[in-house]
N, C-alpha and C positions, 0 to 999 in steps of 0.2 A: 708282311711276309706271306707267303704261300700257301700257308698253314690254314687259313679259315677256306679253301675254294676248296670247291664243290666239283666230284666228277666230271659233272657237264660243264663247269668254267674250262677246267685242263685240257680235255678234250675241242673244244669250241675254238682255243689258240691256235693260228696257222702260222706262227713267225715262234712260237716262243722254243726257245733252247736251253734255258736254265734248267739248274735241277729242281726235282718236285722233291724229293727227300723223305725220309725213311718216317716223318710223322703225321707227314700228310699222308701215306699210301698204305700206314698203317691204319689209321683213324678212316679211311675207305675202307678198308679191308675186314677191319673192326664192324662197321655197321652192315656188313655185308652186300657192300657192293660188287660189280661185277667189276674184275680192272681186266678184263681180257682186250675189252676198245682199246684203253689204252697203253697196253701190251703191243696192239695193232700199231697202233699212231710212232710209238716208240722205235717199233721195226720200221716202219717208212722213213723215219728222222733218219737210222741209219742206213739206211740204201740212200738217202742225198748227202749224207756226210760221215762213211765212214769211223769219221776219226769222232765222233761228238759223245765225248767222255759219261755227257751227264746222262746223255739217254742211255747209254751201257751201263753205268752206274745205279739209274732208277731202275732197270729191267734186272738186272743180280737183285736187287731189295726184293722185288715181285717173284720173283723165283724162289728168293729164301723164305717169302711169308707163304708160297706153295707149298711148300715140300720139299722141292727140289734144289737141295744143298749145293750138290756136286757142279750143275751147269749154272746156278747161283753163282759160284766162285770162280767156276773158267769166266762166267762172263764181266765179273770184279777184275780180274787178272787182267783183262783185254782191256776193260777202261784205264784201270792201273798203270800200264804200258804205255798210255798217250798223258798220262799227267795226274799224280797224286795229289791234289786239291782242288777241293768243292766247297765251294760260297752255297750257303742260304741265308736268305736276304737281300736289300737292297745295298749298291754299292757303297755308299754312303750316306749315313746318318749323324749329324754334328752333335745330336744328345743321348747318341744310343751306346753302345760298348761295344768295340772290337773286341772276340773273342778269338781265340784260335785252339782248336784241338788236335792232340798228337795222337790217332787211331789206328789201332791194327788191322792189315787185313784179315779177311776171314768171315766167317757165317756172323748172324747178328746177336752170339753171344759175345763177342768179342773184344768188342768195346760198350761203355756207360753213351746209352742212345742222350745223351747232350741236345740233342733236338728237339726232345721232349719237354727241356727245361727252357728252353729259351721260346718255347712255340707264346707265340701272338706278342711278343715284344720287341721292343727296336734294337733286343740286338743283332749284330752283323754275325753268324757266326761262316768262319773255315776251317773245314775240317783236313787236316793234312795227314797222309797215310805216310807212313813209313815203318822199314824191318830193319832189321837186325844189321848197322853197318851204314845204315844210312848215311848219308850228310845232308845236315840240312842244306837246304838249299838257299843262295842270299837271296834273290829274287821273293821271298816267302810274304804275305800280305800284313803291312802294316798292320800293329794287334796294340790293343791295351793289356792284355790279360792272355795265360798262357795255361788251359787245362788239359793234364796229363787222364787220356778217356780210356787208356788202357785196361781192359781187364787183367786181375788175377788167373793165371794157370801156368801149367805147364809149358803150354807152347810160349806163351809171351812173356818166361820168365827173363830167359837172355836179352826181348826185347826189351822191357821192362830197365834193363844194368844198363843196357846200351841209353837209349836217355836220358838214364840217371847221371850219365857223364855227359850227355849233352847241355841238360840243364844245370849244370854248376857254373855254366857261361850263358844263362840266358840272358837276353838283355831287360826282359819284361819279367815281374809278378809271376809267380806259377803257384797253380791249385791243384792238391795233391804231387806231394814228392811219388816217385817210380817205388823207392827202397818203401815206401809206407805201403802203397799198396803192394809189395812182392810179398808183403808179411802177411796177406789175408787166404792164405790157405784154410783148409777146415782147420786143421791140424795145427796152422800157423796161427790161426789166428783163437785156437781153442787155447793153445801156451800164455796168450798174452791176456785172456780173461780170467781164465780158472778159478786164481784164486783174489778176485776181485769183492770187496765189499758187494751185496744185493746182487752179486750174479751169479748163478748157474750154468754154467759152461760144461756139458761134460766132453773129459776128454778124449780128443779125435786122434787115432794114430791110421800111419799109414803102413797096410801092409798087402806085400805081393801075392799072388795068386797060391803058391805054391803053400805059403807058412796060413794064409787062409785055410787052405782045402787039410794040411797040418789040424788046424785047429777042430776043422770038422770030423776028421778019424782021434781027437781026442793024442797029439800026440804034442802039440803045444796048448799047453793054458792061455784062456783068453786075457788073465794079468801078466801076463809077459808082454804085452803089448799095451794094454788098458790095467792101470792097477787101481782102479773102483769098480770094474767092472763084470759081469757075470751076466748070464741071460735074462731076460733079451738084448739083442743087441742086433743095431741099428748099420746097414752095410749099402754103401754106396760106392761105381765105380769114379776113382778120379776122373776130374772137371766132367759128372754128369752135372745137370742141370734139368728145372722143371721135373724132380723125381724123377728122372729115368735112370732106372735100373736102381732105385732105392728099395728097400725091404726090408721086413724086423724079423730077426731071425729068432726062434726061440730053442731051440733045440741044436743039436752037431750036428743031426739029418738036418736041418733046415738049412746049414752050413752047404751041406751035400748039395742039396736039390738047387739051391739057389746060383751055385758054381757050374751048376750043370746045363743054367741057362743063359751065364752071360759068358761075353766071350774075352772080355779084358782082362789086364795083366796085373793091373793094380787097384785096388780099393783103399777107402777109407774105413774104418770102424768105431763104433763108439756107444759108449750107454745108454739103452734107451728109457727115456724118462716117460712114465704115466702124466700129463699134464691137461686130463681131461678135468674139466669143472663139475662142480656138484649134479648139475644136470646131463651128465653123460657127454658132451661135446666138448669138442676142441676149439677155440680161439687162436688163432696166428694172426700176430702182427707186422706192418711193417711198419717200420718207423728210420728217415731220414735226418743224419743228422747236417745244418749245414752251420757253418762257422759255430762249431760246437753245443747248436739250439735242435731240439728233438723237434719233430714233426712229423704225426702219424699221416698215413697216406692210405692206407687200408686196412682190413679187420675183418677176418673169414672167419665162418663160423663150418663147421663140418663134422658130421658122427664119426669124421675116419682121423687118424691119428695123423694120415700123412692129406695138409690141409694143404688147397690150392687154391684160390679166388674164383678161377672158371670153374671149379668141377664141385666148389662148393657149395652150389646151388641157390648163391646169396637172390641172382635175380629170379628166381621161382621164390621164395620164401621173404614175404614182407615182413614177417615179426624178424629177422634177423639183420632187416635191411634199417630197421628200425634201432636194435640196438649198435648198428654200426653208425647210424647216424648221432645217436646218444654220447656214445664211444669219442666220433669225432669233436663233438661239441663240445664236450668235459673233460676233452684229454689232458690240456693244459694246466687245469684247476684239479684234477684227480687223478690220472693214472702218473703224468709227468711229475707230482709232486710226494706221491707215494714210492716213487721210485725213480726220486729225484739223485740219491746220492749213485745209485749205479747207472744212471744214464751220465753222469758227469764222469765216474770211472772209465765209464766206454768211450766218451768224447775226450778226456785227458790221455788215456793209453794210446787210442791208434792217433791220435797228431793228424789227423785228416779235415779239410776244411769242406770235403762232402765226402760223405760214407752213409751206405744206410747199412738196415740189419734188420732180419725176421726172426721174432721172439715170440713167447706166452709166457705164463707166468706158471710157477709149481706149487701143489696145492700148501705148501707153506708160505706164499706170499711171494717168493724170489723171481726176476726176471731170469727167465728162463732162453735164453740165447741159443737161435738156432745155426744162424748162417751169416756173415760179415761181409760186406762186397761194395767197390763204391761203382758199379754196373747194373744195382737192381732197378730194373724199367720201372718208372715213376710216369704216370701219364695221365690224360682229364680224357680218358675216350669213353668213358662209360655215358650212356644214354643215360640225359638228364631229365627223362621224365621219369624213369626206371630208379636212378639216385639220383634225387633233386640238391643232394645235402654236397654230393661228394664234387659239385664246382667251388664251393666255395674256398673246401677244404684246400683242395688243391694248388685254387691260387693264391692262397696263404704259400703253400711250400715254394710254387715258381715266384713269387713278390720275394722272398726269402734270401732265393737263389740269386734272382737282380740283382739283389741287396749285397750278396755276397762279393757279387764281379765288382760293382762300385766301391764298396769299401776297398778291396786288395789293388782295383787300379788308383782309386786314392793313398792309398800306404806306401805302394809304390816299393815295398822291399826286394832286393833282387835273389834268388836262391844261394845260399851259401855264404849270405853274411852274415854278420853276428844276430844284428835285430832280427832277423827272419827266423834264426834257430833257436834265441831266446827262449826261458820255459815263462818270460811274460808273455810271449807273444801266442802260445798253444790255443788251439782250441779248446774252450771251458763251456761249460752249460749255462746258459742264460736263461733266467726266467723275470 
């Protein structure tokens, strides 16, 4: 696959017109190269062919890993118009796995990057876009396996229902149901943890600007909305993403001040938990679950409460790269088995055959649940001289993932019959 070349390969091709796709241009883009060349090359492809989907298609990716959202997506749109599916991979492979993904349009939080998972293996994947109304299409490419890459939110709720009536006729295997994933709102999916054995969920309500800025002049209780709750408390606007626009409010002015700088209609709210460790820092984890088996993928450490992996400073700071490496290599035999019965709670509730989730733990011991989504970017782009540890880890989770497509196209159950809804058939925790 495409996935191991190097700038100067891509560049160097004068015939080639496949797509480069969103984990090769990311993992450039990651070590910081320059893609402006091949930005250039991309524009020449289309002055001799117009219509060539995949260079419009790779140039939206580079526009969205720029900045620039807005001509990102006009220029999504315009591939869009000449044909909703894109191959990465070789056309056929007799021992690899046809996959096929149902993707939304839109910026690159949109859908679960699937490309990530499958990078350096033999499978085929196609990724097919579609909205709200669709028909599929019969012409669509021979597949074994049929995963729903849709993210969670607002906009792709309706799209979300509408495949859900697609696939109750699919003719192949499908990974994750649509209705499983419409349930992973904060709020949706804080309902369906709460009051789970070993977890800590607290609970996420959603409320509009107006009964917020309410709460600020002290004129709604913050339990009329949250009933454990009281200051501080933790306010994000719906489907932000990468903490924007998240803040802990401690106060009603804080309420104030912070109304005063975003500009959305609707937020989330909810308890904010102290979950620093005895040495002052915060840990976040991610952990992916796939056919119901946990697997850590990363583990930031940070002085600030709201923790990120880049701004963590994990690669300036070797003692914490160290116990991330620690972390990964004992997860199985120690954090997984410590907090064995609430990872099995979280893989039995959401019914998802990949899901991941970023947690910590509360200074009582409980898995501490931050955010639910089966779109969180899972990738091996980290400089493996920088973390030597985190290849290995990694192809543990994509070997995982393989594992997962061959079993279901082995099972072979079709969506909506009985063995497939089966509570034998659930995803369970394996160790």
């Amino acid at each position: 696959m495409k996935h191991e070349m190097t700038l100067e390969n891509i560049l160097s091709m004068e015939s080639e017109d496949s797509l480069i796709g969103l984990a090769v241009l990311a993992k450039l883009a990651f070590s910081g190269a320059d893609l402006s060349p091949l930005g250039s090359k991309l524009l020449q492809r289309l002055e001799m062919n117009p219509n060539d989907s995949n260079a419009l298609m790779d140039l939206s990716i580079i526009l969205h890993m720029k900045g620039n959202r807005d001509l990102g997506i006009a220029m999504q749109d315009q591939a869009l118009s000449i044909s909703p599916l894109y191959r990465l991979g070789p056309d056929a492979l007799p021992s690899g796995i046809r996959l096929l993904a149902l993707v939304s349009p839109g910026d690159l939080t949109e859908n679960n990057a699937v490309e990530f998972l499958v990078e350096g293996s033999n499978t085929v994947l196609d990724m097919l876009y579609v909205k709200e109304g669709t028909v599929i299409p019969e012409n669509i490419p021979d597949h074994d396996v049929l995963i729903i890459a849709v993210s969670e939110s607002d906009k792709n709720r309706s799209l979300l229902n509408h495949i859900g009536q697609l696939v109750t006729i699919w003719p192949k295997p499908v990974i994750n149901l649509p209705d499983r994933i419409a349930r992973l709102s904060r709020d949706g999916a804080s309902s369906i943890l709460k009051n789970q054995q070993g977890i800590e969920m607290p609970l996420t309500a959603r409320i509009d600007r107006n009964d917020l800025e309410k709460i600020g002049n002290q004129q709604i209780a913050i339990t009329e909305y949250i009933s454990d709750a009281n200051f501080p408390i933790i306010a994000r606007p719906v489907d932000s993403h990468k903490g924007i626009g998240l803040s802990k409010l401690d106060t009603y002015l804080d309420v104030l001040d912070y109304l005063k700088n975003r500009s959305e209609t609707e937020f989330y709210i909810s308890r904010f938990i102290d979950y620093s460790g005895s040495d002052g820092l915060f840990r976040k984890y991610r952990i992916v679950f796939i056919d119901g088996s946990p697997f850590v993928c990363h583990m930031a450490i940070s002085d600030n409460w709201m923790v990120h992996y880049l701004s963590a400073g994990m690669a300036e700071n070797p003692e914490r790269r160290d116990e991330e490496a620690s972390f990964m290599a004992s997860f199985d035999g120690k954090f997984a088995v410590k907090h064995k019965v609430a990872l099995q709670n979280i893989a039995n509730s959401l019914e998802l055959e990949y899901v991941g989730i970023d947690c910590g733990e509360t200074k009582d011991g409980k898995l501490l649940v931050f955010e639910v989504d089966t779109s969180m970017t899972i990738h091996s782009m980290d400089s493996e001289e920088i973390f030597p540890y985190k290849k290995v880890q990694m192809n543990k989770v994509f070997n995982a993932f393989n594992g997962l497509l061959k079993k279901t196209k082995n099972n072979g159950f079709l969506q909506g019959s009985p063995e497939k809804n089966s509570s034998s058939n659930r995803a369970t925790v394996n160790y």
